[in-house]
BAMAR-896288 format. One line per 2 residues: number of its first residue (from 1); their letters; for each residue x, y, z of C-alpha. Coordinates in Angstrom, 1 decimal. Example, Ala and Ser with C-alpha at 12.3 -4.5 7.8 and 13.67 -1.06 7.14 Angstrom:
residues 2
1) as) 12.3 -4.5 7.8; 13.7 -1.1 7.1
***
This chain:
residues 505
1) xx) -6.0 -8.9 37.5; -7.9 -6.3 38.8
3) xx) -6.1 -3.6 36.5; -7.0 -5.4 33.3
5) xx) -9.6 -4.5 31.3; -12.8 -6.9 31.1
7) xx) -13.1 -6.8 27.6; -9.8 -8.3 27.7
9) xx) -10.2 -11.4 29.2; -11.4 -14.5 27.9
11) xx) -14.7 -14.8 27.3; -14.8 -17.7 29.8
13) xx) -13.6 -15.4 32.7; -16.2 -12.4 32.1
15) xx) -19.0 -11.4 34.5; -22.0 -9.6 33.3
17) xx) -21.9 -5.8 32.9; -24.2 -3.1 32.4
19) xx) -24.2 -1.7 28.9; -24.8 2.3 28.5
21) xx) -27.7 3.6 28.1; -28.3 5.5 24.7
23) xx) -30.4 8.1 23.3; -30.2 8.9 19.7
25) xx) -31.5 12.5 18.1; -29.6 12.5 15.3
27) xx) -29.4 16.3 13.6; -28.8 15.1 10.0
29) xx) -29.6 11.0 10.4; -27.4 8.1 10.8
31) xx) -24.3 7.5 9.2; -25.2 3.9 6.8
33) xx) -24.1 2.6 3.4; -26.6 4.3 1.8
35) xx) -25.9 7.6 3.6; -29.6 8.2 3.8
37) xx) -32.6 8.1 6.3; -33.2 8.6 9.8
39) xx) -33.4 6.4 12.9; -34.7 7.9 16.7
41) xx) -35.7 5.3 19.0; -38.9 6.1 21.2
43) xx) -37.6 4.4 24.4; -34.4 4.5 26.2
45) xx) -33.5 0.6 27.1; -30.5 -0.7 29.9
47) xx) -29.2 -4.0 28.4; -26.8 -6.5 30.9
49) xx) -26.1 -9.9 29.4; -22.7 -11.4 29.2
51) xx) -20.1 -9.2 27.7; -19.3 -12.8 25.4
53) xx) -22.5 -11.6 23.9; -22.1 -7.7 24.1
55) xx) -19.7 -5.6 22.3; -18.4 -2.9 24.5
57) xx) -17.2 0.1 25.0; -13.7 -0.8 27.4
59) xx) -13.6 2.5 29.5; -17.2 3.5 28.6
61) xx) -18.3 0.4 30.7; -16.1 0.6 33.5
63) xx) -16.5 4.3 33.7; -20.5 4.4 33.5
65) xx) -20.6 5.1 29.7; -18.8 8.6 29.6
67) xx) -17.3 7.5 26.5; -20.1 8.0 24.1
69) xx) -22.4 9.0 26.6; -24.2 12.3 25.5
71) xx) -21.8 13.1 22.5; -25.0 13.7 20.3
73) xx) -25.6 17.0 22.3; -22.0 18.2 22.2
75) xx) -21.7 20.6 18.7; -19.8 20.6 16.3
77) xx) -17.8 24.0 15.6; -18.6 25.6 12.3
79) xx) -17.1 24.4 8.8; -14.0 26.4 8.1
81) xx) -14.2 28.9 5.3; -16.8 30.1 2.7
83) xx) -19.2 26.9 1.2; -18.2 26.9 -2.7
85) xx) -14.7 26.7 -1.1; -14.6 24.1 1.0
87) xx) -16.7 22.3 -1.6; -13.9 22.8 -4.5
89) xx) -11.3 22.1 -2.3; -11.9 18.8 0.1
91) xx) -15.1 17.5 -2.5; -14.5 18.8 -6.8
93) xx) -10.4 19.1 -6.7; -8.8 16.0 -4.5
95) xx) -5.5 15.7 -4.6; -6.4 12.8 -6.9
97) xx) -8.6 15.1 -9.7; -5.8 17.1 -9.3
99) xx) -3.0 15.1 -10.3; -5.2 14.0 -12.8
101) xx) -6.2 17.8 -14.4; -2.2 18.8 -14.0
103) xx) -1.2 15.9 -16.2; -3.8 16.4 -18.5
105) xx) -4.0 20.4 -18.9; 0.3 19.8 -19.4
107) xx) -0.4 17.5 -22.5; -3.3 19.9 -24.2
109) xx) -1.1 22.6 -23.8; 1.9 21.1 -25.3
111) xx) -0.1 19.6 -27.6; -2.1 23.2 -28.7
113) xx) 1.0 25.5 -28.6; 2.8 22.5 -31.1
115) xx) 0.8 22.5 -32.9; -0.1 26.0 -33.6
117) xx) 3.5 27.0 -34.4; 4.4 24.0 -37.2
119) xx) 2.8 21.0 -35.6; 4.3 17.8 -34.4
121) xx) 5.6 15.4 -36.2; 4.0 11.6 -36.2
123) xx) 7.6 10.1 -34.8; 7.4 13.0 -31.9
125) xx) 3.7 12.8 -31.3; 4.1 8.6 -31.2
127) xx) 6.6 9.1 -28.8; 4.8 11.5 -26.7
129) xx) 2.0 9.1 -26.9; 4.1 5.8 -25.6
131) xx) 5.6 7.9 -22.7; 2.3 8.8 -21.2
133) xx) 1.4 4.9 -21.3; 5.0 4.1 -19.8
135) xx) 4.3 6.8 -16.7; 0.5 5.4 -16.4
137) xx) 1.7 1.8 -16.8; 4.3 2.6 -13.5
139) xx) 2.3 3.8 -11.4; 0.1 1.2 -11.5
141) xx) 3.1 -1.4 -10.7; 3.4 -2.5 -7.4
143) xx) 7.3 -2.1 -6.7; 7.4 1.7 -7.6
145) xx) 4.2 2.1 -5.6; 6.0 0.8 -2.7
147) xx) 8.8 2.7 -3.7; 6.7 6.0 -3.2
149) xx) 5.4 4.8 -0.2; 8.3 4.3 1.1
151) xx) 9.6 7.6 0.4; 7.1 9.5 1.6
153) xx) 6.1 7.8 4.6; 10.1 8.4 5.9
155) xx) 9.1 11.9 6.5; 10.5 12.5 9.9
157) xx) 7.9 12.7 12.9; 9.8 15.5 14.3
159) xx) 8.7 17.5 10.5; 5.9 20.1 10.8
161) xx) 2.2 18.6 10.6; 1.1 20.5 7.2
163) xx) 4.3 18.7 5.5; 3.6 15.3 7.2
165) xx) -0.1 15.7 6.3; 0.7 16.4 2.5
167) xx) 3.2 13.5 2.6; 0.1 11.5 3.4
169) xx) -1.7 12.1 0.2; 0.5 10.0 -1.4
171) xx) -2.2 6.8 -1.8; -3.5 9.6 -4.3
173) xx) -1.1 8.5 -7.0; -3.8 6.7 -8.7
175) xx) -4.5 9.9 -10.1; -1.0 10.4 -12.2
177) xx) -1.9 6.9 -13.6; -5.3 7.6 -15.2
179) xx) -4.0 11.2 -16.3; -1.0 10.2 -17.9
181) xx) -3.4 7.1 -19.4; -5.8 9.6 -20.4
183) xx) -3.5 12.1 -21.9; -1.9 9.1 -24.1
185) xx) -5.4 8.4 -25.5; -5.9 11.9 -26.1
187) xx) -2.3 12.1 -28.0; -3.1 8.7 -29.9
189) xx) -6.1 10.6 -31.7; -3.9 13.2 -32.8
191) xx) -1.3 10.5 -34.0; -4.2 9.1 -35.6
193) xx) -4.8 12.0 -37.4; -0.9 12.3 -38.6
195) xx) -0.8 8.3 -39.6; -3.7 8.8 -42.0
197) xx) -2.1 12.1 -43.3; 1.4 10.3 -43.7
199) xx) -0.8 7.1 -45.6; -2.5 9.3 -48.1
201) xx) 0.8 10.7 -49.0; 1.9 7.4 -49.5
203) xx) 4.8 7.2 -46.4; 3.4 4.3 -44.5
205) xx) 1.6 1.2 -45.2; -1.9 0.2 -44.8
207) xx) -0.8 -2.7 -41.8; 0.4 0.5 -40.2
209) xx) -3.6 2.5 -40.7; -5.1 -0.6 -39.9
211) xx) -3.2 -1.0 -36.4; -3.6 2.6 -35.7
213) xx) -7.6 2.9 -36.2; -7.7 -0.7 -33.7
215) xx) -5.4 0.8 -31.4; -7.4 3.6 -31.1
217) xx) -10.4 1.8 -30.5; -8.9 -0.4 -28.4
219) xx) -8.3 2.4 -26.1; -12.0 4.2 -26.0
221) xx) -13.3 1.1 -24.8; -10.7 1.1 -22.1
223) xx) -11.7 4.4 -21.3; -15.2 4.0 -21.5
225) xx) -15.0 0.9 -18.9; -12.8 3.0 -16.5
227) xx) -14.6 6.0 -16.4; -15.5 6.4 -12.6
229) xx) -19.6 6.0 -13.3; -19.1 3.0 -15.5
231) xx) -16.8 1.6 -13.6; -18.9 1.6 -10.4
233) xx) -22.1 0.0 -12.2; -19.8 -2.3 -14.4
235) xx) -16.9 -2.9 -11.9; -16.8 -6.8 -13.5
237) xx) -16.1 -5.7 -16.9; -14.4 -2.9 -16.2
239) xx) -11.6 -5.1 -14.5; -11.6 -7.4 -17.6
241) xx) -11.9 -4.9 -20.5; -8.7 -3.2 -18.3
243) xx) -6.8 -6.5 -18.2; -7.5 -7.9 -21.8
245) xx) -7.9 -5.2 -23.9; -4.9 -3.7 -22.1
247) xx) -2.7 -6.7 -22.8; -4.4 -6.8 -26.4
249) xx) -3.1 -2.9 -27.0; 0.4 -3.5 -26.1
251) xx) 0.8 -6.9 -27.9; -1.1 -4.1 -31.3
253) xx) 1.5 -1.4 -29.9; 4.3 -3.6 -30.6
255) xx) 3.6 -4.5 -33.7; 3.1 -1.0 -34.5
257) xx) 6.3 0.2 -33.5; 7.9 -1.7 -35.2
259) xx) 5.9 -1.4 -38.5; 6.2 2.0 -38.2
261) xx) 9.7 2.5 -37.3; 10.1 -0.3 -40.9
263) xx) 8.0 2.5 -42.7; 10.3 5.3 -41.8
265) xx) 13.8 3.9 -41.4; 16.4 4.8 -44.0
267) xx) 17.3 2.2 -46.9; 20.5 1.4 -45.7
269) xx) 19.8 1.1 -41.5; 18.3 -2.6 -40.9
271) xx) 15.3 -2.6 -38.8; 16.7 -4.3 -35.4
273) xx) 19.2 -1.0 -35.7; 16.1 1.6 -36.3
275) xx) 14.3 -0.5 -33.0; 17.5 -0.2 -30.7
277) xx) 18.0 3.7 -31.5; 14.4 4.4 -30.9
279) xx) 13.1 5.8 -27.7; 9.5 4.5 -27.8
281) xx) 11.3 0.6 -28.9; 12.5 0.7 -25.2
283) xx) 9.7 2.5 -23.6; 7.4 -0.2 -24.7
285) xx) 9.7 -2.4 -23.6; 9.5 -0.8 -19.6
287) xx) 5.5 -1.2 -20.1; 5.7 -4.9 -20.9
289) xx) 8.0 -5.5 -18.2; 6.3 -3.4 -15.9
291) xx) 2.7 -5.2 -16.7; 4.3 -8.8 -16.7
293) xx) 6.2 -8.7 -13.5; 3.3 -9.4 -10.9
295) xx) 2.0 -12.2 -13.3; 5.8 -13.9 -12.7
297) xx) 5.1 -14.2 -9.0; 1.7 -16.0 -9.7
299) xx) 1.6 -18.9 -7.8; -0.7 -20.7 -5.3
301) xx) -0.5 -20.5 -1.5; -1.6 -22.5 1.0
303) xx) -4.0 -21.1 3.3; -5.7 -21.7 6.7
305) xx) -9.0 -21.1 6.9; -11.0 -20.3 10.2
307) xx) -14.4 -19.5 9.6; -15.5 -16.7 12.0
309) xx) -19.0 -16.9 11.5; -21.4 -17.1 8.3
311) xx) -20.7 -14.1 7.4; -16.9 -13.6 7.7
313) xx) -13.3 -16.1 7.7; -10.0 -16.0 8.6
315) xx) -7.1 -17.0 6.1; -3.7 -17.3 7.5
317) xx) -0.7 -17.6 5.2; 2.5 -19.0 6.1
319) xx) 4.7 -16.4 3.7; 6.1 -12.6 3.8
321) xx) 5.9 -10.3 6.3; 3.9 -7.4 5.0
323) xx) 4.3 -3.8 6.4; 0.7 -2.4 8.4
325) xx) -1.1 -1.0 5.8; -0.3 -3.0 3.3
327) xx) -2.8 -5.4 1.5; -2.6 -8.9 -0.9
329) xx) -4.3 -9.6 -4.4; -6.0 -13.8 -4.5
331) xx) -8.4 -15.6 -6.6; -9.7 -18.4 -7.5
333) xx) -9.6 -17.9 -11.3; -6.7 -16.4 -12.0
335) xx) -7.0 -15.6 -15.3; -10.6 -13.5 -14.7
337) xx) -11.3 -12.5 -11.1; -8.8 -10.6 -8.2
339) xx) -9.8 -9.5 -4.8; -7.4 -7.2 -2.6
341) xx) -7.5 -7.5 1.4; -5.8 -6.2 4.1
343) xx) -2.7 -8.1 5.3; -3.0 -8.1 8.9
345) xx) 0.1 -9.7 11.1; 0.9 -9.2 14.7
347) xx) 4.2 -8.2 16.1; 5.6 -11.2 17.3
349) xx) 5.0 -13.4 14.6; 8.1 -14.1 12.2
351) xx) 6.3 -14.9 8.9; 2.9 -15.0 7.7
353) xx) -0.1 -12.9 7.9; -3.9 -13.0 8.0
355) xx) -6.7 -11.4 6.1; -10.6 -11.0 7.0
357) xx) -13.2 -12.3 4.1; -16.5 -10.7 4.4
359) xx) -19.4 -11.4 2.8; -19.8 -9.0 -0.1
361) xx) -21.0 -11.3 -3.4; -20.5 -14.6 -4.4
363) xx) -17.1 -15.2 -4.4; -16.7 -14.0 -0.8
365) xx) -19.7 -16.0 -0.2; -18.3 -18.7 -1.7
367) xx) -14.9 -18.5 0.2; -16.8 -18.5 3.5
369) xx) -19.3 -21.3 2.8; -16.1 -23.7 1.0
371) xx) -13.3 -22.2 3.1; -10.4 -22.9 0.9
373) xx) -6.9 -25.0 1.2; -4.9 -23.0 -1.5
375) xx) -5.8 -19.6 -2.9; -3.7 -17.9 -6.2
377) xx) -2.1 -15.1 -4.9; -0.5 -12.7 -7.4
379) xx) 2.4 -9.6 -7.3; 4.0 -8.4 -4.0
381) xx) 1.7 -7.2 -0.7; 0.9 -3.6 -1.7
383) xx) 0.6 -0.4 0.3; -2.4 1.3 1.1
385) xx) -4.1 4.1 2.4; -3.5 2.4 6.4
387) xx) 0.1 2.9 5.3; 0.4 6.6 6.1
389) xx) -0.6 6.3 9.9; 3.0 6.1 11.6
391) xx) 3.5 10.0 9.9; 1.6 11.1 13.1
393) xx) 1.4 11.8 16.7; -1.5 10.6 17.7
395) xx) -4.1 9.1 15.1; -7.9 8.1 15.5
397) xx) -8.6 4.8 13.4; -12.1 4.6 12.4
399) xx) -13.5 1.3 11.0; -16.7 -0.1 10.6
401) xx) -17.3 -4.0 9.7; -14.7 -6.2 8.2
403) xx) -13.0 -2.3 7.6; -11.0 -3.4 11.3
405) xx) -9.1 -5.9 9.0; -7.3 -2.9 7.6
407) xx) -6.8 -1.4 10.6; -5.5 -4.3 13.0
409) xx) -1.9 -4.4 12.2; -1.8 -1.0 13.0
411) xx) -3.5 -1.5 16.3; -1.7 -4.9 16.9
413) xx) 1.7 -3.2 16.5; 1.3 -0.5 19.2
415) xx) 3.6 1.8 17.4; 2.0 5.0 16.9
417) xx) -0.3 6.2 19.9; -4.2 5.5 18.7
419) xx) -7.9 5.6 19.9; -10.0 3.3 17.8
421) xx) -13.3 3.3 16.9; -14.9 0.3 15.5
423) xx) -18.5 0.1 14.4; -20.5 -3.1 13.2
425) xx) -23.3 -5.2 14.1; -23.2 -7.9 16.5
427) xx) -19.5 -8.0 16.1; -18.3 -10.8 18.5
429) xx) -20.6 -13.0 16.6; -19.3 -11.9 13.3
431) xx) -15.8 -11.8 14.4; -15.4 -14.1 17.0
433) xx) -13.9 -14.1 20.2; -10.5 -14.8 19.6
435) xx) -10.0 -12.0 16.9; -12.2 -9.3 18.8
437) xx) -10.0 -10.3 21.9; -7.1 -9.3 20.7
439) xx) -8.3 -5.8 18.7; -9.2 -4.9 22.7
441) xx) -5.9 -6.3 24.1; -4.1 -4.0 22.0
443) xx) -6.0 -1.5 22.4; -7.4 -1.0 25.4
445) xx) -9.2 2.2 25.2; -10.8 1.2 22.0
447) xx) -14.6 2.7 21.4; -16.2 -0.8 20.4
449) xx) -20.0 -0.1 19.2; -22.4 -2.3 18.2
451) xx) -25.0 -0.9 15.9; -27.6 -4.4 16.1
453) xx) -27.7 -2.7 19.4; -27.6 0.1 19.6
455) xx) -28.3 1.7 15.5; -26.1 3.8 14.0
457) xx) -24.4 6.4 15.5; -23.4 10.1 14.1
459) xx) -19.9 9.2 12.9; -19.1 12.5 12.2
461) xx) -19.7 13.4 16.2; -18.9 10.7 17.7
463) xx) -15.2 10.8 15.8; -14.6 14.4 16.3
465) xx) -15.6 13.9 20.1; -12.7 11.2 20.1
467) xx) -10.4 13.3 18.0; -10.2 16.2 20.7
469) xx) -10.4 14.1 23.4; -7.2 12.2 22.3
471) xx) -5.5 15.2 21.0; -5.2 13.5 17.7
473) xx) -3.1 14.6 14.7; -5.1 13.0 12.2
475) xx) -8.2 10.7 11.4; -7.9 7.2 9.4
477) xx) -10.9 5.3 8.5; -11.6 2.5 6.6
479) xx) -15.6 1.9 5.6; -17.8 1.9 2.8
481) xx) -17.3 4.9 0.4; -20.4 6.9 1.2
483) xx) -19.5 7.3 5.5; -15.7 6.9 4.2
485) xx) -16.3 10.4 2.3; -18.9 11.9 4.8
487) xx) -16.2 11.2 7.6; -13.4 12.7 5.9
489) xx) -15.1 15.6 4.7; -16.6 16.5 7.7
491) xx) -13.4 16.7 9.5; -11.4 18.4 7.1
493) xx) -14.1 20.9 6.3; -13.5 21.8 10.1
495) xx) -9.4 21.6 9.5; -9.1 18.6 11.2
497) xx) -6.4 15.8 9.0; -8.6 13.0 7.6
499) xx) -7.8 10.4 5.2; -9.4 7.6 3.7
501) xx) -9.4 5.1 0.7; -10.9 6.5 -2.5
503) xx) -11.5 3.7 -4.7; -9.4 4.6 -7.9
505) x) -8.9 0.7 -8.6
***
């Protein structure tokens, strides 16, 4: 008994222990939500109350607090290469902007030198138009995201770090789907241009015009709703405008192909023959498909709720077995509102999974005050950023909140060698015994701070101090998207592997 970690036990079995004593002098402030403000408390305080009450440090208690203790006067080295730099590369040009600009800058420049040497015609430039959809409409579809995953996550561990490390990127792939979306808007205005050309020369008909000029507005007010500042203030109507005037354009696009393939058919080939030997006939077909599959596994599941505390619950499913990393799409309106969470399972379960509800707004506020029997659930469980951490070594997972949900089957599976670090306020009280039990069962060494009692630490420090001390290959967090990109950047700016979600969705 005497080998296992206090932390570990029941809550029932624990003696009191002292907690570490803490000083904060924070060089650039607290890492919060809001990124902003600083916190120094004027007295140093020892607290010892029952560890069911105390959210500890494993080895920092029963090693006198060494963990933590004095990180904030260890420095950090210096940021690697010239300012501008590091800014354009880790901060202006992700991997996602980049995806984005090379799909983008390909289409103007076809687009330019076509059209400065004869033009395009209206059939290519349609066609052009319905394949950037097609590619946008993909990667937004669960089974080839999976696919990718997949793929890339099968990158040998035995492979050199840079290629392991770019493999990783792949939950960047959000950025192929809004360029190739983006480039197809761009096309359609140019298509636009060669419908009404084709119309005043009599070739097409006005149903034809008329589709075109609704298509095309159709498609600016997708735009407008998805662009990354509106979508953040809007994020409601943004999903809505996405879902319904989405499903609106393709039910318009197919009606315009096949007015416009009626317009320019020959006399003597019947329509059904003009649709069958036209590309963008079966291209449109792949989009439909490809937007109505995850609507076919629609159905509702029942689900277990255990309420944690008034501010988070448990819901356990009795289907699947999701990979770690992986997370689930439910509702309670189907038709209007979806949530995503983290699937979390542990290793010797044979089905099923969990997920953490937090209380972010009123429907997670609802879910935790009415815990729910049955929840919709729609589409396949879907990999994440968490999916990328068996590509390393050794890995530091860095959550703070209901972020650990994430983060658990990872920890819970004990596959790839980690150190965790999970921040949040009074967190047994949040998360309850039973849950926060098992997180430092798995996980022994785990760097469990609670920031009711202790404020908010330097993430920055305190995760580079744990990333040389573990020799770690790489950093994972999951948080909000302010520390989430302070984190990140301040590792990589000081070549250090960091990843975390980026909120393209």
């Amino acid at each position: 008994m005497s080998d296992i970690p206090k932390a570990a036990l029941p809550a029932s079995k624990r003696e009191p222990v002292p907690v570490p004593t803490l000083a904060y002098e924070l060089e650039s402030g607290p890492s919060s939500s809001s990124n902003s403000g600083t916190s120094t408390p004027d007295t140093i305080s020892t607290i010892d109350e029952k560890l069911e009450d105390t959210v500890v440090t494993v080895n920092a208690v029963e090693k006198g607090g060494e963990i933590w203790e004095g990180y904030l006067e260890e420095p950090l080295p210096e940021k690697v290469n010239d300012r501008w730099l590091r800014n354009l590369r880790h901060q202006i040009l992700s991997l996602y902007r980049r995806f984005f600009g090379v799909i983008l800058i390909t289409n103007l420049t076809i687009l330019i030198v076509r059209s400065s040497v004869g033009g395009i015609s209206t059939g290519d430039s349609g066609k052009i138009v319905i394949g950037n959809l097609m590619v946008g409409t993909l990667f937004r579809q669960a089974y080839v995201i999976n696919t990718l995953f997949g793929i890339f996550c099968r990158v040998p561990i035995w492979a050199p770090l840079w290629l392991r490390a770019a493999a990783a990127e792949i939950y960047h792939i959000g950025g192929i789907h809004s360029g190739a979306s983006f480039s197809a808007s761009v096309w359609f205005v140019y298509f636009t241009v060669k419908i009404t050309q084709d119309f005043i020369h009599n070739k097409l008909s006005v149903a034809t015009l008329v589709l075109t000029y609704i298509i095309v507005l159709t498609l600016a007010l997708i735009i407008f709703f998805a662009w990354p500042g509106t979508r953040a203030r809007k994020h409601d109507t943004f999903e809505a405008t996405h879902r319904f005037a989405g499903w609106f354009a393709v039910a318009l696009l197919w009606a315009h192909t096949c007015l416009l393939t009626n317009d320019t058919r020959e006399p003597t080939v019947t329509l059904g023959k003009a649709l069958i030997h036209s590309p963008s006939f079966w291209m449109v077909i792949v989009i439909t498909v490809s937007i109505i599959m995850p609507w076919l596994r629609l159905r509702q599941e029942p689900v277990k709720s255990e309420v944690l505390s008034s501010h988070a619950v448990r819901l356990y499913y009795n289907y699947d077995y999701p990979v770690p990393g992986s997370f689930v799409r439910m509702s309670t309106n189907p038709l209007f509102e979806w949530h995503s969470f983290a699937t979390i399972r542990l290793p010797n379960e044979k089905k099923g999974f969990s997920s953490i509800v937090s209380r972010a707004g009123d429907w997670t506020s609802k879910l935790i005050d009415e815990p729910p029997s049955k929840l919709w659930i729609r589409d396949i469980p879907v990999n994440g950023v968490m999916r990328i951490v068996p590509l390393f070594r050794r890995v530091v997972i860095v959550a703070t909140g209901s972020g650990m949900g994430p983060c658990a089957p990872h920890v819970f599976a004990g596959k790839t060698p980690h150190r965790l670090l999970w921040t949040a306020p009074n967190v047994r009280q949040t998360f309850g015994d039973k849950f926060v039990d098992a997180v430092v069962e798995a996980s022994p060494g785990a760097v469990i701070y609670d920031t009711r009692k202790h404020g908010k630490p330097d993430m920055v420090k305190l995760t580079y101090k744990l990333v040389k001390e573990f020799d770690a290959e790489a950093v994972c967090i999951i948080s909000n998207p302010a520390l989430t990109y302070k984190v990140v950047y301040g590792m990589r700016s000081r070549g250090i592997h960091a990843f975390g979600a980026i909120w393209d969705s």
